[in-house]
N, C-alpha and C positions, 0 to 999 in steps of 0.2 A: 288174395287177402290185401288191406288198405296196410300199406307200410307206416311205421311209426311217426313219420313226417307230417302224415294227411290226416291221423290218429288227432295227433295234438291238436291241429290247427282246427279240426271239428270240434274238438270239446272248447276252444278258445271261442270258437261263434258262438256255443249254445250261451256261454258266460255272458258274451257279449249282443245277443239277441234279448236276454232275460234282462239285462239292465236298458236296454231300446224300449222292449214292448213294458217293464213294469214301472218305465220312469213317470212319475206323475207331472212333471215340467213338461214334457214331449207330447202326450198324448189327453184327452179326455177320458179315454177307455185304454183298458189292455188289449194289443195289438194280436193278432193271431202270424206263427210265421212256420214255415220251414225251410230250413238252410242244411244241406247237402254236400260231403266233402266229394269232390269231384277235381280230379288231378287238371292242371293247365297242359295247354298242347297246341301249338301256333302251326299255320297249314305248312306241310313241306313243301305245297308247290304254289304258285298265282292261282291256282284253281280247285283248290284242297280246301277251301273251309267245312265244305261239306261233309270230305273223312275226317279230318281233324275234331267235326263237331261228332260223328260219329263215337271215334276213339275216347271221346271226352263222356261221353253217355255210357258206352260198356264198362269204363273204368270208374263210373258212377254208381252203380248197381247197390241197391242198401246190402244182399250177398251175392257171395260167388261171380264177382267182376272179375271179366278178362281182358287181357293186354293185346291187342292187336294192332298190327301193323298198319298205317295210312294208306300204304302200297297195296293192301289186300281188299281194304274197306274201298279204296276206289275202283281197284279191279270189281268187287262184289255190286257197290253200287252200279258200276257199266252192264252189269250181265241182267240186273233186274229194273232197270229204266223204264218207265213206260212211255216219258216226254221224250224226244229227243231234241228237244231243243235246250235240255238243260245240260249242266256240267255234271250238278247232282239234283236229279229230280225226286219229289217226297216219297213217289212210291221205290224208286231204288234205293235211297236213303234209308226208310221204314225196314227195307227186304231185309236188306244187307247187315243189321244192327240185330235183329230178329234172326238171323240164323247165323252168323256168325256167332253171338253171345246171347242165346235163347233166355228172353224173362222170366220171371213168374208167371204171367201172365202172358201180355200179348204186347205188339207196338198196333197206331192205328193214326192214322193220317186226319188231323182234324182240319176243316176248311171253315172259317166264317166269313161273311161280306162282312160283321162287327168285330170288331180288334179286340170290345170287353166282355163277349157273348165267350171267343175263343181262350183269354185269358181266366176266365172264371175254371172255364175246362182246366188249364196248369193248376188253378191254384186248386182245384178240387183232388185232381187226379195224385196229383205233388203229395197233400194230406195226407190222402187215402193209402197208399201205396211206396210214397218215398221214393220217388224214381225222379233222374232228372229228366229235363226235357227239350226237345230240339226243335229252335225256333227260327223260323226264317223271317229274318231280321226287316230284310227289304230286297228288291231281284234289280240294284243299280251297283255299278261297276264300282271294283272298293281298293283297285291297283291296278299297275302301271297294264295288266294285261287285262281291256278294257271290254272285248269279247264275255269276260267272264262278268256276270251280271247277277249274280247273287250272295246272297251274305246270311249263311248258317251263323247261329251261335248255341253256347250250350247254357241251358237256363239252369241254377244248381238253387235257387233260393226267391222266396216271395214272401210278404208279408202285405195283408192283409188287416182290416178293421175288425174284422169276425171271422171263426170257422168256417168255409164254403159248405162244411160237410155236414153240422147242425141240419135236423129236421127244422124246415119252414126258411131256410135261407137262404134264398136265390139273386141275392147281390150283396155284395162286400165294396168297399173302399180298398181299390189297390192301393197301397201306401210307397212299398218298393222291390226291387225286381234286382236279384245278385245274379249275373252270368261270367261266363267265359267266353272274352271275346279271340277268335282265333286267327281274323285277319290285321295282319302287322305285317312290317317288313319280313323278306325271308333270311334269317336267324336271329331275329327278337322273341321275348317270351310272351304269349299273347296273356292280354289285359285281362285281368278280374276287374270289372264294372260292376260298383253295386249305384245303381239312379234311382231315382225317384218314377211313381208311377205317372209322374207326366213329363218326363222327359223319354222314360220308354213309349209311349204313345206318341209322343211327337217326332221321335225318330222309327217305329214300327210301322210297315208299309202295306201295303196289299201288295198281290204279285201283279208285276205289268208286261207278262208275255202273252200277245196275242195268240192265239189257238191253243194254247193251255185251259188244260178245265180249270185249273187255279187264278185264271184271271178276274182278277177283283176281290179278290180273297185273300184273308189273314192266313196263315199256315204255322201249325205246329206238331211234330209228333209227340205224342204222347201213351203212357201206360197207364190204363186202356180207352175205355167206348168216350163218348159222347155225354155231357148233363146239359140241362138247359138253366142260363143264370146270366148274370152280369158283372161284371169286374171293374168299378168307377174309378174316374180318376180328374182332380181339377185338368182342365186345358193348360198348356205350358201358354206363357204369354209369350209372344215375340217379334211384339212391335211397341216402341214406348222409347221416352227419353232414359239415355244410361246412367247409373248409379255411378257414384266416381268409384277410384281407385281404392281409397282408404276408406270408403263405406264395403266394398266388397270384401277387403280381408279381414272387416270386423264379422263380416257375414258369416265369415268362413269358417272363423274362428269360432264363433257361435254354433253352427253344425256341428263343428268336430268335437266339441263339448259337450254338444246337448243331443246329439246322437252315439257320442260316447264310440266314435269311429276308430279309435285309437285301440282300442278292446277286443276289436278283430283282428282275426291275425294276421292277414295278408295287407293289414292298413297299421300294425302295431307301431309302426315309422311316426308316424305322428305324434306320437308321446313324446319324443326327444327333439323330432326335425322341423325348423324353423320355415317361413313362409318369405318367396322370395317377391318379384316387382308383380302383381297382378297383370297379365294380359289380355286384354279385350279384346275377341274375336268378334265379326260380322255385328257391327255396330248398329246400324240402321235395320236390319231383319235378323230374326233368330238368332239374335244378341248372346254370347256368353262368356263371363270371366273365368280364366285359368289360375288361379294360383298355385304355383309350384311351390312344394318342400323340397328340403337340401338339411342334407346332413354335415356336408363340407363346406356351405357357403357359397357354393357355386353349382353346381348339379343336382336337377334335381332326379329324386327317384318315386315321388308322389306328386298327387296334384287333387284338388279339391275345384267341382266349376259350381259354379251359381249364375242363376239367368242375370243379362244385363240389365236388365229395367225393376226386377222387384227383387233380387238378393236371394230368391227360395232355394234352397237346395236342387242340385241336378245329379251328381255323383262324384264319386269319388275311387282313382283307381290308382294303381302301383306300378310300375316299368322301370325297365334297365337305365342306368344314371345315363341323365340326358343334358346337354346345356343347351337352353333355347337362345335362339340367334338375335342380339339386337337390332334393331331398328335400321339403327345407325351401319350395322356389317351389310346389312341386306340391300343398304342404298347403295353402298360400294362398289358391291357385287353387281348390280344391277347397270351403275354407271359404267363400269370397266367392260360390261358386254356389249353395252351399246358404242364404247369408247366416247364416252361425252364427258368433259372435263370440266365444263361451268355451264349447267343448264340452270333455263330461268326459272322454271317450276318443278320441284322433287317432290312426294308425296309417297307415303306408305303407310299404308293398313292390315291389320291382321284380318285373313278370311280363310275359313273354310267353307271349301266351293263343295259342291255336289259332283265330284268326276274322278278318274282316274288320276288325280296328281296327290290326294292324300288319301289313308286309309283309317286316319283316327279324330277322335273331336280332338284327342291331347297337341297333335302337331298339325297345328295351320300353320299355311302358308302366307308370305309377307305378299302382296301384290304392292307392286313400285311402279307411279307412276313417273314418267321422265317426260316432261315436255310431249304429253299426248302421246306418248308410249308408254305401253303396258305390260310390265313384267308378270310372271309370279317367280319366287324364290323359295323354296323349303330347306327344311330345317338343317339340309346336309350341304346347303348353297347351288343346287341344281339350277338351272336357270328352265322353267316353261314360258316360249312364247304365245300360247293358248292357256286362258284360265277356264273351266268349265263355269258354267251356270251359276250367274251369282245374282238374279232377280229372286225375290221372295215369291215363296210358293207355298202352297198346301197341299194334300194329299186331295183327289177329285175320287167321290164316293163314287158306289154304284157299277154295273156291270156293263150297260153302253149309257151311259152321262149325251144330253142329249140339249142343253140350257143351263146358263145358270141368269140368277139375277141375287139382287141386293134391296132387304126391307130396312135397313138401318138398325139392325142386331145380327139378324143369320144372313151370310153368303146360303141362297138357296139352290139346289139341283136336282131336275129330273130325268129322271131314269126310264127308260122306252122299255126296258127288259123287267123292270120287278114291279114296272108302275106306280114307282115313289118317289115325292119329296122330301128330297132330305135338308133340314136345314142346319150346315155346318158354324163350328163356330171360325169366324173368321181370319182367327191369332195361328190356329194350330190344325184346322180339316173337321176335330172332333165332330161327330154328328151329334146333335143335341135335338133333333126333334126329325119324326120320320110320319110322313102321312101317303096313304094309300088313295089313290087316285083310278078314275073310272074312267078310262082313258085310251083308244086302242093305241093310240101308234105319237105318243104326247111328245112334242119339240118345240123349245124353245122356250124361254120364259119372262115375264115383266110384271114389275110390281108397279099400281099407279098408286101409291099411299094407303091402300086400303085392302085388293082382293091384288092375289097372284095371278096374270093372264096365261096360260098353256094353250099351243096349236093342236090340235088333232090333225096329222099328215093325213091319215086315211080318209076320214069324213070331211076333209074341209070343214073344220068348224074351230072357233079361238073358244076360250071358255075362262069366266073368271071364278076362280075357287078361292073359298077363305083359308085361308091358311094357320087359323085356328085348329080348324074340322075337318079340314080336305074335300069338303061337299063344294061342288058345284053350285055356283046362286045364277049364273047368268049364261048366257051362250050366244055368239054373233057368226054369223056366216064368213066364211073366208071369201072374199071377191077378191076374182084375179083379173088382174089388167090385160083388157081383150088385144092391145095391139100388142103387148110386152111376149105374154105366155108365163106358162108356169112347168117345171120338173120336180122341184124340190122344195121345200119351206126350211127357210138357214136362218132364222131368228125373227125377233120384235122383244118391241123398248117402249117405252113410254116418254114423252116429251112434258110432261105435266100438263096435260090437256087432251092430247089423241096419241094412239097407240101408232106406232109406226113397224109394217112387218117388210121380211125382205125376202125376195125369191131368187131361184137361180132359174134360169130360161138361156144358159149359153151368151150370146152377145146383147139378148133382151134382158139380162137378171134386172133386178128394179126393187126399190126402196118405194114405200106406197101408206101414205099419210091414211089411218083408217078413222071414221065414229066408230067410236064402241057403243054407241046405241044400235047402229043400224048393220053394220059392217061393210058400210058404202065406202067408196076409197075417195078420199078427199081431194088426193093429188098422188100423183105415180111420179117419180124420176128413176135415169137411168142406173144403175148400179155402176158401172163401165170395168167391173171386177164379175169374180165367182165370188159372193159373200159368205163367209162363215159364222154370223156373228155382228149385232146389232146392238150400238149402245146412245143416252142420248140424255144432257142435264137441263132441258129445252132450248138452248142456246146453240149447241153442235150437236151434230149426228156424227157418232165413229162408227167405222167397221172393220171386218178384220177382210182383206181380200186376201183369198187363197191362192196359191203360185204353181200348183202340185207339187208334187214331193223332192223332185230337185230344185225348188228354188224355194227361200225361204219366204212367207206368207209375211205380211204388211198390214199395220192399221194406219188409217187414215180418216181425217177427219175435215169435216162440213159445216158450214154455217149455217143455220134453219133460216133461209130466207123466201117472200111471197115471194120472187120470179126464179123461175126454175134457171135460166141459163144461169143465173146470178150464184144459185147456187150451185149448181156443176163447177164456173169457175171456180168457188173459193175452196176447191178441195185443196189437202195439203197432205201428204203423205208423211206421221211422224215417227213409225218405228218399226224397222223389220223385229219378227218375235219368232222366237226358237219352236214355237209350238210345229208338231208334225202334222196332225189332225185336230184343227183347230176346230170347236162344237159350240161356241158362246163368247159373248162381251158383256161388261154392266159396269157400272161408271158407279162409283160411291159417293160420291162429292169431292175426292179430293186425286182419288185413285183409280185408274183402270185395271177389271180386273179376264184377264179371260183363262175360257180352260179349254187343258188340251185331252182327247180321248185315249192318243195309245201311250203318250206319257201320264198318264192318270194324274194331272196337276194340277192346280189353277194357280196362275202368275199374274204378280200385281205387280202392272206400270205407272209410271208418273206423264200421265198426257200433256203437260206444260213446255217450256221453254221450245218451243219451234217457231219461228217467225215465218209468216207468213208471204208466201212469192205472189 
């Protein structure tokens, strides 16, 4: 039975759900929602989210919830595993929750390549049923035990533009998405997260373990089958000039009002608790402000974020009294390890990286830079001499991603396995347009202003598709350079005139100037790499050259010049890139961007400031 504690704070949501969804200020329409009392429970071990999200679902149950041990739930997850590549995989997950604390009904393992196809399913199934549901967040390392590579959470609550369950409704407006999040340090109480439904998209992943049947796929269990429908949601922005300080906590302030967040109960802090200095995390990429509340003036135990460039709501959650570390603590600490006394240049930014050194948006860490050393410091004053992954990136659609390019709206990518381009939006991965392509074996891609170009490896053939329709209008023969050779086809670009494709052949790979009238090759140069990936703003040719897997992959860049040694010499190599299986390059005008396969990403670099030997 739900103890009196869990009692209340359910009947304080529905109060405070009914002033959200019937506020005429907030909404155009009344909003649809279901919010679920579902106990908190933070993992006992670095590798426990997965029973902790368990534990949190049984004790979920609309009746006859049971209390079970973490210790049991991972013992029962190990005995029904089907991956073993995971700590806790869906179908052990699924078993273990299913016969440990048998439903109404049934559990059932949902997989989408769409993140709003899959959430439609929650928000349907949530309605119908009232059950909560177990979401796999993202499969990237979320603490210091970096092996462990996924992040369960428990989903208790959704809201909705419309009823999923209405006859004739097969897409809603996600609005916002209430969970319990279970990874935290071990003995903190893990976070109740209520965000907005584009900040849950922008952090909701697909899974990226290779030989998993879930690779490329959204995951959630839920009670029971399958619907077919859509779950929308704006793209979170997250590239743009930042909003200042004292524009953000008017922001803040404005949500907390006008979403009336004070009303719920696990955020009722905000009625009385004041808003302390704003902190700007990751300024230049997926920008977002913290403001913290404080009851005492100095600690906070709340925090409200909103994106850095446009102010919108992102969420807002509760934790054990925290004081976050100044600027100024963090340079100290930083100097006193390096033992530097009067350094010329001190620098500190707040970031939250992508890796093993944090496990929440609330606590980023300072990265200090000292005279071309680079710290990170967190929140307890640790000192990490490695900061993870701090280039922007988006999520890379698709099951083997195979090209990407760029039309000047959608970052575009195709897919060798489902035969589709997807065209992502650029800020945040979202897919916003998906076309079907006739295509057997489709690599590589370039946009010259007008039609998409696509290789076909198998038939040797380029083809230019609109990208309106996904119909095919034109088709040009692949010619391979007789002296060079050919194995593989690793990209083409366009120079605003003639297409440029690149091959691998071993020590022959070659870069090869084509008409797209005829698909005669205008002119061949050497590659003097294995290419992964071709980019080009008529002025330089980049590529990415690959290094195999113990050395990290390189782009470098070329001068489009008539004499060929001319241009071999003016190569310049500007950036080693983290990518592992690096699939594509495309140059935006300002930005390079490329993606990688088995981190399912696409990272955007800045081609500039390298002078030239």
């Amino acid at each position: 039975m739900l103890n009196k504690n869990y009692i209340t704070k359910y009947f304080g949501l529905l109060l405070t759900i009914s002033i959200l969804i019937l506020s005429p200020t907030a909404w155009a329409q009344p909003l649809h929602s279901v919010m679920l009392s579902v106990p908190d429970h933070p993992e006992e071990a670095l590798n426990w989210c997965g029973p902790a999200t368990g534990q949190m679902i049984m004790e979920g149950y609309p009746s006859g919830n049971c209390s079970i041990l973490q210790e049991d739930i991972w013992m029962a997850i190990q005995s029904y595993k089907a991956e073993a590549m995971w700590d806790t995989d869906p179908i052990g997950l699924k078993e273990a929750i299913k016969h440990l604390c048998p439903p109404a009904g049934t559990w059932v393992v949902h997989a989408e390549t769409a993140p709003q196809a899959l959430m439609y399913d929650v928000a349907y199934w949530m309605t119908t049923n009232k059950y909560p549901a177990a979401g796999l967040l993202n499969t990237l390392p979320h603490n210091t035990y970096t092996a462990h590579a996924e992040h369960w959470v428990a989903i208790r609550g959704i809201i909705t533009d419309a009823d999923p369950t209405l006859p004739g409704v097969t897409s809603v407006n996600l609005q916002f998405i209430w969970f319990n999040d279970p990874a935290v340090p071990l003995g903190d109480p893990s976070i109740e997260r209520f965000v907005s439904g584009s900040t849950w998209y922008s952090e909701f992943q697909p899974v990226t373990k290779v030989g998993s049947s879930y690779h490329g796929k959204y995951v959630a269990i839920i009670e029971p089958p399958e619907v077919t429908g859509r779950a929308m949601a704006p793209a979170e922005v997250l590239i743009g000039k930042a909003i200042t300080p004292k524009d953000a906590l008017k922001y803040a302030a404005r949500w907390v009002e006008e979403y009336k967040l004070y009303e719920m109960e696990p955020y009722k802090i905000l009625r009385k608790a004041k808003p302390l200095k704003p902190l700007l995390v990751n300024k230049n990429y997926g920008g977002y402000y913290i403001i913290p509340y404080t009851l005492d003036g100095e600690n906070a135990q709340a925090a409200v974020m909103v994106n850095a460039y446009t102010g919108s709501f992102q969420e807002v959650g509760v934790f054990k009294p925290v004081a976050y570390m100044p600027k100024e603590k963090a340079i100290n600490i930083a100097l006193k390890y390096l033992k530097v006394e009067k350094p010329k240049k001190v620098n500190a930014e707040l970031i939250f990286p992508i890796g093993e050194q944090t496990v929440s948006r609330y606590f980023p860490m300072w990265k200090v830079t000292v005279d071309r050393k680079v710290l990170g410091v967190n929140r307890q004053g640790k000192i990490f001499t490695r900061i993870p992954c701090e280039e922007f990136y988006i999520p890379l659609p698709g099951i083997k991603p195979q090209g990407i390019t760029w039309d000047g709206k959608y970052l575009w990518v195709v897919d060798e396995e489902t035969k589709k381009l997807y065209g992502t939006d650029f800020r945040s991965g979202a897919i916003l347009r998906s076309l079907d392509i006739n295509i057997e074996r489709p690599k590589g891609l370039a946009f010259d202003g007008k039609l998409i170009w696509v290789a076909d490896e198998k038939t040797k053939r380029i083809h230019a598709v609109n990208p309106d329709t996904g119909q095919i209008v034109k088709t040009i023969k692949m010619e391979i350079p007789k002296e060079k050779g050919f194995k593989s086809f690793e990209g083409i670009t366009w120079d605003g005139k003639h297409l440029w494709t690149a091959f691998f052949a071993g020590f022959s790979s070659s870069f090869n100037q084509i008409d797209t009238e005829s698909g005669r090759i205008i002119r061949s140069i050497f590659a003097d790499c294995n290419p992964r990936g071709i980019a080009s703003d008529g002025r330089y040719l980049w590529s990415i050259c690959y290094n195999g897997k113990k050395l990290p992959s390189k782009i470098d860049r070329r001068k489009i010049l008539e004499k060929e040694h001319e241009m071999l010499r003016s190569r310049v190599f500007i950036k080693d890139i983290k990518g592992m299986n690096p699939i594509g390059l495309v140059y935006d005008g300002q930005y390079l961007w490329y993606a990688d396969r088995k981190l399912k990403r696409v990272f955007r670099v800045y081609p500039g400031g390298i002078e030239e030997k």
